[in-house]
matplotlib code that plots the C-alpha trace (Angstrom):
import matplotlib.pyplot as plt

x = [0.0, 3.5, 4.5, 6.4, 6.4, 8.4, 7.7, 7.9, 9.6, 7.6, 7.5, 3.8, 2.4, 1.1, -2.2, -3.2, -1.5, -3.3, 0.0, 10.0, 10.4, 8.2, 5.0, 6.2, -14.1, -16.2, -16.2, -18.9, -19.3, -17.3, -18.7, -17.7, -18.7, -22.1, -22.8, -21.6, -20.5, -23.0, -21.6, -19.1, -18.5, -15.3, -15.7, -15.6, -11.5, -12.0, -14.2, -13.4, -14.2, -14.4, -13.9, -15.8, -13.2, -14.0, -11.4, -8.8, -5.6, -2.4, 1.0, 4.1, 2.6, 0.4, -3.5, -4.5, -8.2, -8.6, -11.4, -11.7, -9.7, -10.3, -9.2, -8.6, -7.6, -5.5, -4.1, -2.1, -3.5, -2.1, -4.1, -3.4, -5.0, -5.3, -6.3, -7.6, -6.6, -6.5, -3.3, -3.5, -0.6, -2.1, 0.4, 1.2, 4.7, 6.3, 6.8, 6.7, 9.5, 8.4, 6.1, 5.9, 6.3, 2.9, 2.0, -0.9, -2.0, -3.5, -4.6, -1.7, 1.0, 2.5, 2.7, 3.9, 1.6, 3.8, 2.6, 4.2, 5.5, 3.2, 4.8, 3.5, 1.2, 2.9, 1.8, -2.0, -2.8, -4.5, -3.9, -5.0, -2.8, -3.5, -1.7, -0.9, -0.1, 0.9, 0.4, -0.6, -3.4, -3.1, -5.4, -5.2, -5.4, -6.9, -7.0, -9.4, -10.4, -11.6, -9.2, -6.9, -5.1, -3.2, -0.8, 1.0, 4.9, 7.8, 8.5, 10.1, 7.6, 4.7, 1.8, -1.4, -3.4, -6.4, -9.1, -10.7, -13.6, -13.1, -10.4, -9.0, -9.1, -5.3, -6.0, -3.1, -5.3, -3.2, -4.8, -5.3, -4.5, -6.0, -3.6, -3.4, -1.9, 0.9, 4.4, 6.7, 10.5, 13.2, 13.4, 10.9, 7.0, 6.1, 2.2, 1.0, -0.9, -1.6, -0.5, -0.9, -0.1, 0.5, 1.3, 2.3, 5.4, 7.6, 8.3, 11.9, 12.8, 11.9, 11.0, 9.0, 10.9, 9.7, 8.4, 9.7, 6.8, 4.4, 6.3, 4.1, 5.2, 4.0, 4.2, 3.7, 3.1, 4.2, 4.9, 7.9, 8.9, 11.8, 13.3, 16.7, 19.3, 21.4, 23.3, 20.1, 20.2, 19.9, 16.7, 17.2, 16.5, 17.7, 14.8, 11.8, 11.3, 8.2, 8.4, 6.2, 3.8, 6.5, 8.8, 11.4, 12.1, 12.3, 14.2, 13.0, 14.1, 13.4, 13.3, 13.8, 17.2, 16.5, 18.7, 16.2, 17.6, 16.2, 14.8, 14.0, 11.6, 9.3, 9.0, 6.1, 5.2, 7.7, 7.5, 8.9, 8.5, 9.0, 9.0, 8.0, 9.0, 7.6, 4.9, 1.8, -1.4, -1.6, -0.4, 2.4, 3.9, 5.7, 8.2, 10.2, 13.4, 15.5, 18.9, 21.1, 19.6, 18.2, 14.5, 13.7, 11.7, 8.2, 6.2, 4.8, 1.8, -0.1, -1.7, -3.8, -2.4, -3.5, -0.7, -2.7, -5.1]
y = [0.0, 6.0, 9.2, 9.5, 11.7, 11.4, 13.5, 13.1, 13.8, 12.6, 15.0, 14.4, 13.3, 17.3, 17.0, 14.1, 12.6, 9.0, 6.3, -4.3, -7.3, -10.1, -10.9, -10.4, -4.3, -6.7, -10.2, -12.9, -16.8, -19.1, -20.8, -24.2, -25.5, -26.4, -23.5, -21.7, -22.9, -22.2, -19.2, -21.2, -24.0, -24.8, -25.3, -29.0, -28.8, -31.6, -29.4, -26.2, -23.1, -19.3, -16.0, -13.0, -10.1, -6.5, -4.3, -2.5, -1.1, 0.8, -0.7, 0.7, 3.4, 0.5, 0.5, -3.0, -4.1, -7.5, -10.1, -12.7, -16.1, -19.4, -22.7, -25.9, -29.2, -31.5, -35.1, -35.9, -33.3, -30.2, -27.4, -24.1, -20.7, -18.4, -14.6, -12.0, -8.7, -5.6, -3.3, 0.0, 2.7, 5.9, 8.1, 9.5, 9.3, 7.4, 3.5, 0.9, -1.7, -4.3, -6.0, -5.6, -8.8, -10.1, -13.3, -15.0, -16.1, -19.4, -21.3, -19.2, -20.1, -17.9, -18.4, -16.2, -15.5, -14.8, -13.3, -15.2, -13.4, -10.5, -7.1, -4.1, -1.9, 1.2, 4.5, 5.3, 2.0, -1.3, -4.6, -8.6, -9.5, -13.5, -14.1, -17.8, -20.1, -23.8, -25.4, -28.8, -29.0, -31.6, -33.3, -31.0, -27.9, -28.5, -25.0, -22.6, -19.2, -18.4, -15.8, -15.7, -12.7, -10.8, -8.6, -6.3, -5.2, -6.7, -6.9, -3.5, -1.8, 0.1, -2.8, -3.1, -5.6, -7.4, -9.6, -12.4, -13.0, -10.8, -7.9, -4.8, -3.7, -1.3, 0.2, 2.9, 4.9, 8.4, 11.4, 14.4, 17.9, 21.3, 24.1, 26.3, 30.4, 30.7, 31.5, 34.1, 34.2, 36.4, 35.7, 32.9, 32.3, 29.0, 28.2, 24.6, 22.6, 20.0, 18.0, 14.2, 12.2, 9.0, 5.3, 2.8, 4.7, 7.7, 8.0, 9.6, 10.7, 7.4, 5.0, 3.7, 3.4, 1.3, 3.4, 2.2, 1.5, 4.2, 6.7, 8.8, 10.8, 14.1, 15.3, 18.8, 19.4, 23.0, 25.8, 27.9, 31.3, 33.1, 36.6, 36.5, 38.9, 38.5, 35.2, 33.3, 31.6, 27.6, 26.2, 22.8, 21.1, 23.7, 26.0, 23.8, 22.9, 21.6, 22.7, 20.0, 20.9, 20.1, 22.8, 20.4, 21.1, 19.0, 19.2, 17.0, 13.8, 14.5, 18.1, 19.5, 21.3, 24.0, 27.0, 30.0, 32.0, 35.2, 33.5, 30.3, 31.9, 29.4, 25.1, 23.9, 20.4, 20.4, 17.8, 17.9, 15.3, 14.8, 12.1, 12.1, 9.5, 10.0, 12.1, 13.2, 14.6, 18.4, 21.5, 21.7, 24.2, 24.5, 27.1, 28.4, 30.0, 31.9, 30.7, 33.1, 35.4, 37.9, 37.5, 36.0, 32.4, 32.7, 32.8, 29.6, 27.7, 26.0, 22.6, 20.3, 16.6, 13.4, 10.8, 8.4, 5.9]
z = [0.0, 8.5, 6.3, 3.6, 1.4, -1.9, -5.1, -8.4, -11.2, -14.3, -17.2, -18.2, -15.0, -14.9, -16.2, -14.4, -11.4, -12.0, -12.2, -9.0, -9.0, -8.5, -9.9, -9.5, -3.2, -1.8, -2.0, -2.3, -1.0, -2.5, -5.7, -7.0, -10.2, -9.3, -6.7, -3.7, -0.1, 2.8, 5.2, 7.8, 5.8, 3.8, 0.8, -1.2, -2.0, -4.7, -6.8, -8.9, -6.7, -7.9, -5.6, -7.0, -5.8, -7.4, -5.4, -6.4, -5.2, -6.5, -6.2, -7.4, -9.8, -11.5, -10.7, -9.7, -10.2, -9.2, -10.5, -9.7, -8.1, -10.1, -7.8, -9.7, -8.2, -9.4, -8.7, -5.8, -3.9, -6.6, -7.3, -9.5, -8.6, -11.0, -9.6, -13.1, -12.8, -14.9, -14.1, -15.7, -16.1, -15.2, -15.9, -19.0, -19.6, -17.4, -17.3, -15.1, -16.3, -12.9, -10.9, -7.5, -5.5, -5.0, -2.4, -1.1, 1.9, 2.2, 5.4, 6.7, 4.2, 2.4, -1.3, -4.5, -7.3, -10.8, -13.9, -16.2, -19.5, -19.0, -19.5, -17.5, -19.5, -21.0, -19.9, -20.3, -21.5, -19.3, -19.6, -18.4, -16.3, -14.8, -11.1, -10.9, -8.2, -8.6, -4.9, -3.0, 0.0, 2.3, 4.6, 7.2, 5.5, 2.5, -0.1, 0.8, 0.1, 3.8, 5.4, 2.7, 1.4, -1.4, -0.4, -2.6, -2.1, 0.1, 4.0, 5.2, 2.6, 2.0, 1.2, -0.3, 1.0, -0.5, 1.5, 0.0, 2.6, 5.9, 6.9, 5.9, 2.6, 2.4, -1.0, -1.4, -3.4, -4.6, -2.9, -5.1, -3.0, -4.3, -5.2, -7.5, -6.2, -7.9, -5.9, -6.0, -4.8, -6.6, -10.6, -10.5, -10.0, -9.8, -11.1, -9.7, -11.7, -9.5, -6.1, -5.1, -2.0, -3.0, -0.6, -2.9, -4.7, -5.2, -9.0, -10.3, -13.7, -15.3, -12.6, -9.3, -6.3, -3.3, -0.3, 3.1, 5.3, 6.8, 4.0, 1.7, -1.3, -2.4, -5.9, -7.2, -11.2, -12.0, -14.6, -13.9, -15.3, -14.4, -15.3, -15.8, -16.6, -20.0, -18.3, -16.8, -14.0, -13.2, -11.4, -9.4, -6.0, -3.9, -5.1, -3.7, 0.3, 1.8, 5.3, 7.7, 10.5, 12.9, 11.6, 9.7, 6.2, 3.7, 0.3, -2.7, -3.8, -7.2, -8.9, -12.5, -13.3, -15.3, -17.3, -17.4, -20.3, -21.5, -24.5, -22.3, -19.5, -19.5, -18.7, -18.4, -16.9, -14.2, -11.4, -7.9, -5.5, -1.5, 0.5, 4.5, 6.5, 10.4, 9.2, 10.2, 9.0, 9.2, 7.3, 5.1, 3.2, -0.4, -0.5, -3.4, -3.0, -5.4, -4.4, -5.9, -2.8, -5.0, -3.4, -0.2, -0.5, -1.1, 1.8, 0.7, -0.3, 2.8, 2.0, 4.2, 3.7, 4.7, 5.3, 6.7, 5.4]

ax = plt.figure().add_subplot(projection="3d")
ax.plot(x, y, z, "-o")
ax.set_aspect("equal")
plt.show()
């Protein structure tokens, strides 16, 4: 799927904010070939069974929305699972090049779920994408789908988390943030576009990076004009700080370097990102800062976050 927050560079991500390796709603009674499982029961394992799943989550930039799970038994007590998804690339310009690591939970075993030869879709584009498991029940646990659970993302990270009968549905779903006065420090005005507080990833130049977990990234799509002198000036990370409710500042992990020439005033598109780690919910504050000290930083745009979920 705790604060972090980590923004992002993605040229392109600016009019929307939407968005490895491993593969690496609500949910309804179990179903086997010829009809479902009374409430409390298990299941016959010897039968074909299918989950109805319908929820989705976000995991490592890629929108997951998950199906269905299709159980199969086999001889000698072998089985293969088979969970549908659609994964879309929400963003516009930026792809995903892996999976996140994706297991299942199963009569409390832990189990990994591959996808095979399927590529992640490129950005703005969706894609099937079928989870598979190969396992063996025994007499004692035999498969079921009661209490089992995907979960999205390694140990040490930020997960999403997906019930197949009870528990807690940990979507990650990105959080859009409203912002749009424009700020003003020295040679530069900075116009936002947008801002998005995302869980599942904080996204560089040209790729997804794992967020520790409880860390959130924040990313801020911008237009920046400056007014240089015959020499211009450079833009980079220096010129952005997010300043938290405790005080602390922050500089970006990811920000746009920039020459600002006198026939060059203007980029467009720009993306910085921040990532919080120990955060909390509250106010924050964007600052901009002309760093050749000809103005004094901006006095900053206030936003309201939620790092929580």
């Amino acid at each position: 799927m705790h604060v972090a927050l980590r923004v992002t560079a993605v040229l392109a991500l600016a009019a929307t904010l939407t968005t490895g390796c491993g593969p690496g709603g609500k949910g309804s009674a179990d179903s086997g070939s010829g009809g479902g499982a009374d409430k409390g029961k298990v299941a016959d394992a010897t039968k074909p069974q299918t989950k109805e799943i319908g929820k989705t989550i976000w995991a490592d930039g890629l929108k997951w929305e998950l199906k269905s799970a299709q159980y199969t038994p086999k001889a000698d007590n072998g089985y293969d699972l088979k969970v549908d998804a659609v994964v879309t690339n929400e963003f516009k310009a930026t792809r995903i090049d892996g999976w996140p690591d994706v297991t299942i939970t199963i009569n409390g075993a832990d189990a990994n779920l591959t996808t095979g030869s399927t590529a992640p879709p490129a950005p703005g584009e969706s894609t099937p994408v079928p989870l598979a498991h190969t396992g063996y029940a025994t007499a004692d646990k035999p498969f079921t789908f009661e209490g089992a659970k995907i979960v999205f993302g390694a140990a040490g990270q930020q997960q999403a988390v997906v019930p197949l009968t009870s528990g807690t549905l940990v979507a990650n779903k990105p959080v859009d943030v409203a912002m749009t006065a424009p700020l003003t420090a020295g040679r530069m005005t900075m116009t936002p576009k947008s801002a998005q507080v995302r869980s599942d990833t904080s996204i560089g130049s040209n790729n997804v990076r794992d967020l520790k977990k409880g860390a959130r990234s924040v990313t801020f799509v911008f237009d920046l004009t400056g007014t240089p002198s015959a020499y211009g000036f450079n833009v980079d990370g220096a010129c952005f700080r997010l300043v938290m409710p405790n005080g602390q500042t922050l500089g970006p992990e990811t920000a746009p370097i920039l020459a600002i020439y006198p026939d060059k005033p203007l980029y467009q598109n720009q993306v910085v990102t921040f990532v919080v780690e120990d955060g909390a919910d509250g106010d924050y504050t964007l600052k901009l800062v002309d760093d050749a000290g000809e103005g004094k930083p901006s006095a900053g745009a206030k936003l309201t976050l939620k790092l929580t979920q």
